[in-house]
C-alpha positions as CSV (number, residue, x, y, z in Angstrom):
1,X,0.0,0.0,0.0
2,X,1.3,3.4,-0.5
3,X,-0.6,7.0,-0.2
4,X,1.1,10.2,-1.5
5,X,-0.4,13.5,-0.9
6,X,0.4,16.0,-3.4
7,X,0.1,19.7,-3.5
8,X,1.0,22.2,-6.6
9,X,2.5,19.0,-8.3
10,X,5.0,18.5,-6.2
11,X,4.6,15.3,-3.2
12,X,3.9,17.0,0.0
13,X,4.2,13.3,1.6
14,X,4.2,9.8,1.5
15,X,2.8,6.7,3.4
16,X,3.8,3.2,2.4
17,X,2.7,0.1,4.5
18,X,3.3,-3.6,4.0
19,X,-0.5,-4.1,4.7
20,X,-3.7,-1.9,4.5
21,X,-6.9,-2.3,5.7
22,X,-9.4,0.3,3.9
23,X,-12.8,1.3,5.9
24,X,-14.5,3.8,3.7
25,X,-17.7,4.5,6.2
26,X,-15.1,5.2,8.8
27,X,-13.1,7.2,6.3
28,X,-9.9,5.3,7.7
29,X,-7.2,3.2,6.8
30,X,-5.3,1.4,9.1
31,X,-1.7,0.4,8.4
32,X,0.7,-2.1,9.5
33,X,4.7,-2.3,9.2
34,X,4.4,1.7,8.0
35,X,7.3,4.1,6.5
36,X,6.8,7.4,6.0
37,X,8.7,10.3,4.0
38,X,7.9,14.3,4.3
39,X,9.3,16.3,1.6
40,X,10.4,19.6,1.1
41,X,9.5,22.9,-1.1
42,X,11.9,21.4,-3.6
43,X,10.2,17.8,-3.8
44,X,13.2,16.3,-1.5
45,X,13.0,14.0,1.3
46,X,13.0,16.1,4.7
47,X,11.7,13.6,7.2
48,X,11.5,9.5,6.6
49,X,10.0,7.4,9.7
50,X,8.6,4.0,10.5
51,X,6.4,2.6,13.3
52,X,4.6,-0.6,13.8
53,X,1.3,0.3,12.9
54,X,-0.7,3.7,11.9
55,X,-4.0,5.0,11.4
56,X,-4.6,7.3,8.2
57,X,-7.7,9.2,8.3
58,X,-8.7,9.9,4.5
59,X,-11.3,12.8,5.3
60,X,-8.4,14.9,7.1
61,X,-5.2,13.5,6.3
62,X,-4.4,13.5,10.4
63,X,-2.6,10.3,10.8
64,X,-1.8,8.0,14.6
65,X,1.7,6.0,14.7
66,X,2.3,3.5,17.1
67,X,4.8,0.5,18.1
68,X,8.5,1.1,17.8
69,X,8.6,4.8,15.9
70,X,11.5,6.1,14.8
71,X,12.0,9.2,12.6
72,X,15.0,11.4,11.0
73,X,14.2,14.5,9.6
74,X,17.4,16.1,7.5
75,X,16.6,19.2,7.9
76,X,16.8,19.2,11.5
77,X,19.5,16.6,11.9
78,X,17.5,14.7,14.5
79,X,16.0,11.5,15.0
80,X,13.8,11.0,17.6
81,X,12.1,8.0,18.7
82,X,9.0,6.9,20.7
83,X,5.3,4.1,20.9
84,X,2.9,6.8,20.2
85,X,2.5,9.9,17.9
86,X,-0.4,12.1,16.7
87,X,-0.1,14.0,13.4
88,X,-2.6,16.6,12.8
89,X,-2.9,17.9,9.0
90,X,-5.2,21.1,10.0
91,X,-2.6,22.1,12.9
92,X,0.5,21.1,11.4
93,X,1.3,19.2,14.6
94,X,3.1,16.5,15.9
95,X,2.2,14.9,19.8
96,X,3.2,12.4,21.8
97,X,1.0,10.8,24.7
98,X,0.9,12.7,28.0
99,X,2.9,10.3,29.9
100,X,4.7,8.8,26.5
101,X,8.4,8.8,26.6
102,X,10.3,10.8,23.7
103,X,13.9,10.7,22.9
104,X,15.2,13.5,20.2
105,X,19.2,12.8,19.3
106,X,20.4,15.5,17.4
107,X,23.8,14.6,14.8
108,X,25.4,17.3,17.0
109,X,25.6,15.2,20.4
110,X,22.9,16.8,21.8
111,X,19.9,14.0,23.5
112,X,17.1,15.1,25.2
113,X,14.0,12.7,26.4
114,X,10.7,13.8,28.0
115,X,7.2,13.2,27.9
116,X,4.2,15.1,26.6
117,X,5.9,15.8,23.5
118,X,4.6,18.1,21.2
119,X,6.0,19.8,18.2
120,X,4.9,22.3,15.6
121,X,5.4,21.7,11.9
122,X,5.2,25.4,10.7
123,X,7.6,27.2,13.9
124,X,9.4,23.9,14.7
125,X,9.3,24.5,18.2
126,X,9.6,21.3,20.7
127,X,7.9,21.4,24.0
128,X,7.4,18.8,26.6
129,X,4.6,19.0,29.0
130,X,6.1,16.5,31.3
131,X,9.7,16.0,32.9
132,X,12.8,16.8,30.2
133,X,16.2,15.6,30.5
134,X,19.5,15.0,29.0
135,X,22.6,17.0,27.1
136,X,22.8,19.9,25.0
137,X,25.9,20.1,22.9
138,X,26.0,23.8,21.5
139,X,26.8,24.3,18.1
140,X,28.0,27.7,17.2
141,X,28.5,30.7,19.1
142,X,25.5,32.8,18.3
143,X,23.5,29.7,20.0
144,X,25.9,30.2,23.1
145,X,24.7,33.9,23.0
146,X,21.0,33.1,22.5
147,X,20.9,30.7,24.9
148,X,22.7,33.2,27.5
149,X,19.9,36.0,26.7
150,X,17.3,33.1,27.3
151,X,18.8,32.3,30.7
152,X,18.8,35.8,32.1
C-alpha cells in the first residue's frame, strides 16, 4: 500500500505500508509495518519514519503512529524516537501521549528525552509538557549567545 499527498504537483508526503486495511464508512485506513517520508518545497526528502502500525484518516489526512517509531528528519539533523505519535494535517502538529516517553538525538551530540511531546510543523518549536532531560551540545557561538539571553 502506499498513499502520497500532493500539492502544486509537487509530493507533500508519503505513506507506504506492508498491509492496509481500507474502511471507507469510517473514512480510515489502518496500516501495519508503516514508512513514512515528508518532503520539502523542492520535492526532496525532509523527514523519513517508521512505526509498527498507523492510522490514516482519509477525510483529514491526520494520521496516529504506534509500536516502535522512529524518525530522522534532514533538515533538522535529529531522530527522535517513541510508541505513540499524533499527526494533525489542520494544525501542522506533531504529539506524543501525555505520559509517552520521547527521545530526540540530534547529529550534534545533543539528547534530550521527556514526555508530553509536542512539536509544531510550521515554527518547529519542541515542547514537553512533562519532565525533560538529557545533554545539549551547543553548536556555534551565536546559539551560546541566544541561549545566555534566554537564561537571564
Amino acid at each position: 500500500f502506499t498513499h502520497t499527498s500532493v500539492k502544486n504537483g509537487l509530493p507533500v508526503f508519503r505513506l507506504s505500508a506492508g498491509k492496509a486495511y481500507i474502511y471507507n464508512k469510517k473514512e480510515e485506513t489502518r496500516l501495519t509495518d508503516v514508512l513514512f517520508q515528508e518532503y520539502d518545497d523542492n520535492g526532496d526528502v525532509s523527514t523519513e519514519g517508521r512505526a509498527d502500525e498507523a492510522v490514516f484518516f482519509t477525510q483529514t489526512e491526520d494520521a496516529e503512529f504506534w509500536g516502535n517509531l522512529l524518525f530522522y528528519s534532514t533538515s533538522e539533523e535529529a531522530s527522535f524516537s517513541t510508541a505513540y505519535l499524533y499527526w494533525s494535517d489542520n494544525e501542522k502538529t506533531l504529539k506524543g501521549q501525555e505520559d509517552s516517553l520521547v527521545l530526540i538525538q540530534k547529529d550534534s551530540g545533543t539528547e534530550i528525552r521527556g514526555t508530553g511531546f509536542e512539536t509544531e510543523a510550521r515554527t518547529r518549536i519542541v515542547t514537553f509538557a512533562g519532565s525533560v532531560s538529557g545533554s545539549y551540545v551547543l553548536e556555534d557561538e551565536e546559539e551560546e549567545e541566544a541561549i545566555e539571553q534566554f537564561v537571564e
